[in-house]
N, C-alpha and C positions, 0 to 999 in steps of 0.2 A: 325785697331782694330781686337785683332786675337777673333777667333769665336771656343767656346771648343764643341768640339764631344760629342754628346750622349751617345753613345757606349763608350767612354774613360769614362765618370762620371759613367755609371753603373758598369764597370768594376773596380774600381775604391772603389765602395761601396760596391760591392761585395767582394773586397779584405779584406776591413774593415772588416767585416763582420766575414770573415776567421779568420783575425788574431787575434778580438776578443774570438770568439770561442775557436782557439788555447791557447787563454792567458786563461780561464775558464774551459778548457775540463775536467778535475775532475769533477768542480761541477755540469755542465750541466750533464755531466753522471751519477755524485751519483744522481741528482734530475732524474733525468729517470728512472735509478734502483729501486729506491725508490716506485716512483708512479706507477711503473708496477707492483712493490709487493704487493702494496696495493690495486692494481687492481686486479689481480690475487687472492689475500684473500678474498676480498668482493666477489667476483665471487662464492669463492668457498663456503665462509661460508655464502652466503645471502639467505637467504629465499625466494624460490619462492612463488607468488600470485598468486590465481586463485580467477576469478570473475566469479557468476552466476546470470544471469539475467532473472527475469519471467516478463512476464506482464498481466494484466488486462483489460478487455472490459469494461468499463461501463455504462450502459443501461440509459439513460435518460427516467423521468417515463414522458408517455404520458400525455399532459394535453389537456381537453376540450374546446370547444370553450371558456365557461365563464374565466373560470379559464385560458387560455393559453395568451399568448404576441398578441397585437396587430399589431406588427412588428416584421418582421424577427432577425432585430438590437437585440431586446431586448429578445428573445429568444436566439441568442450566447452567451447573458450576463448572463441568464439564464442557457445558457449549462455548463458555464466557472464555474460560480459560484458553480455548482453542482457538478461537478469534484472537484473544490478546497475542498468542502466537504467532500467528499469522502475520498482526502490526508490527511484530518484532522485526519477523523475516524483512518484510517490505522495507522495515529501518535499515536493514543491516549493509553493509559495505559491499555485500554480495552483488545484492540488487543494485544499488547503486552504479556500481561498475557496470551488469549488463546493459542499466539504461542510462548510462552515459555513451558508453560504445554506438549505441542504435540512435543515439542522439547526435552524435558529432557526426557520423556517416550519414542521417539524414540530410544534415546540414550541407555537405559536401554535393551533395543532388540538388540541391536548391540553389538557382541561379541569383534568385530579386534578395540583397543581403539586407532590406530594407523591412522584411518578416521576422528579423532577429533583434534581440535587445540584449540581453543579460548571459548572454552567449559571448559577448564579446567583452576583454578587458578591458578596454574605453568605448559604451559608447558612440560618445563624440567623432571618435579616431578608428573606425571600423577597419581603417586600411592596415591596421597593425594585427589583427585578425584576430581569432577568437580566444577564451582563455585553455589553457592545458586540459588533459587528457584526467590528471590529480586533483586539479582545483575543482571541474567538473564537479567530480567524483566530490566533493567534502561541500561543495553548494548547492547538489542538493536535498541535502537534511533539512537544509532551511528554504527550497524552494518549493518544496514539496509537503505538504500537510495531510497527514494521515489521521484518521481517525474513524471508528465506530459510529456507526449510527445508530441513536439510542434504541434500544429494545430489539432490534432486528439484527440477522447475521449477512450484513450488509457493512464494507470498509468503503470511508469514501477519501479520496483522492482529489486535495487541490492545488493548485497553481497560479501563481499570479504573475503576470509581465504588461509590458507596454503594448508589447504587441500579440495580439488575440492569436494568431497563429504559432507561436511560440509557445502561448502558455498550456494552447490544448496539444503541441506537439509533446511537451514535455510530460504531459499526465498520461496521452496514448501511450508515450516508451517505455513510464515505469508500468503499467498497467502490460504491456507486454511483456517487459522485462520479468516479472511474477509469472507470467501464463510460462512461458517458456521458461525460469528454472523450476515452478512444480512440474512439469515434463517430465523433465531432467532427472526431476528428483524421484520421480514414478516409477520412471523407466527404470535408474539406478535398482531403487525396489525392487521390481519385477526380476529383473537381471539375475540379482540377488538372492531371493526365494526361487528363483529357477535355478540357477546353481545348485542351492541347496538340496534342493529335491533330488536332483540330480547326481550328490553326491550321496546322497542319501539310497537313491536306488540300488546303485551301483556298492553299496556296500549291503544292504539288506542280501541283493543276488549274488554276491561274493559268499557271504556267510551261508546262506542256500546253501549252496554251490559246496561250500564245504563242509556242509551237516550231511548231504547228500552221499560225497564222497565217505567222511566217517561212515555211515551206515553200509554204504557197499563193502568197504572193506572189512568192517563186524560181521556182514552175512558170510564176505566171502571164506572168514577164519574159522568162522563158525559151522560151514556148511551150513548154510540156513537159505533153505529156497524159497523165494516167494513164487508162485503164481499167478500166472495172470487170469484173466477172466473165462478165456478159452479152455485153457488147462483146468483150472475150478471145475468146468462143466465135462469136462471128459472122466475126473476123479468121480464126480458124484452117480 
């Protein structure tokens, strides 16, 4: 029983191989030509992407013995859930609006319109000028990528445009946009609890005020004299 060579059947395949080739060589080379043109075009007329990325610290508020977890457990769940919050806020239409606002006034300071891309309704056609004050506002949800950074109480912020000073103008505005409505939202607080307190004083020393008077005038029905400390010491 004869035994065929390894080396003969590669050789062998290889020749196939060849003279396939041979019987095809147009087409294999227009399909090369082709897709190196087109490779070469994309190259030339593709739009480069630039990403800028910010991030955010976010402070978990201290809580009191009463108020806080009784286990560690259920304070991560506490941590997690406060963060997911946070991404909420930054989602919300709220945000949005202040960091479109702080974005389109940028814009308006900026002489070189050659820093902007995606700001603009065409493009192509800049002279038609930028998109609405609305649209802004609803682009970007999707120009803007929010998200957690695993394990840490860290949200990070990114952006992508053509042009690199766009993309990090836009991540600075919402990233300010956040600083300035937790301010806001502080302050309101504070405001708030200061009221309160304040209403609260002012009704405590009300009611004083008139336990104080009840009792003067039970003394005074009563004939009932208190002494003072002077008087105590002259009785004794």
């Amino acid at each position: 029983m004869a035994v065929e060579n390894p080396n003969v059947q590669k050789t062998s395949e290889l020749r196939d191989y060849l003279i396939l080739f041979l019987q095809n060589k147009f087409l294999v080379v227009s399909i090369f030509l082709i897709c190196s043109i087109l490779a070469g075009v994309y190259a030339y007329t593709a739009i480069d992407i630039y990403s800028a990325t910010g991030s955010l610290r976010v402070t978990i508020p201290k809580s009191n013995v009463l108020s806080g977890p009784l286990l560690p457990e259920f304070q991560d769940i506490g941590t997690d859930r406060f963060i997911a919050n946070e991404i909420e806020v930054l989602k919300s239409i709220t945000l949005r609006e202040i960091a479109a606002k702080s974005i389109l006034d940028l814009f308006k300071s900026v002489s070189n319109n050659d820093s902007f891309y995606v700001l603009f309704a065409d493009p192509k056609r800049k002279q038609d000028g930028t998109i609405s004050y609305s649209s802004l506002v609803k682009s970007l949800s999707s120009l803007v990528d929010i998200e957690q950074k695993r394990g840490l109480d860290i949200i990070n912020l990114k952006s992508e445009s053509p042009s690199p000073f766009e993309a990090a103008l836009i991540v600075n505005s919402y990233i300010d946009a956040y600083l300035k409505f937790n301010l806001e939202t502080n302050r309101t607080q504070l405001t708030l609890a200061r009221n309160f307190l304040e209403d609260q004083r002012k009704e405590k020393q009300g009611k004083l005020a008139s336990s104080e008077d009840s009792l003067k005038r039970y003394q005074e029905a009563g004939n009932i004299a208190i002494l003072d400390e002077q008087a105590r010491a002259l009785v004794k």
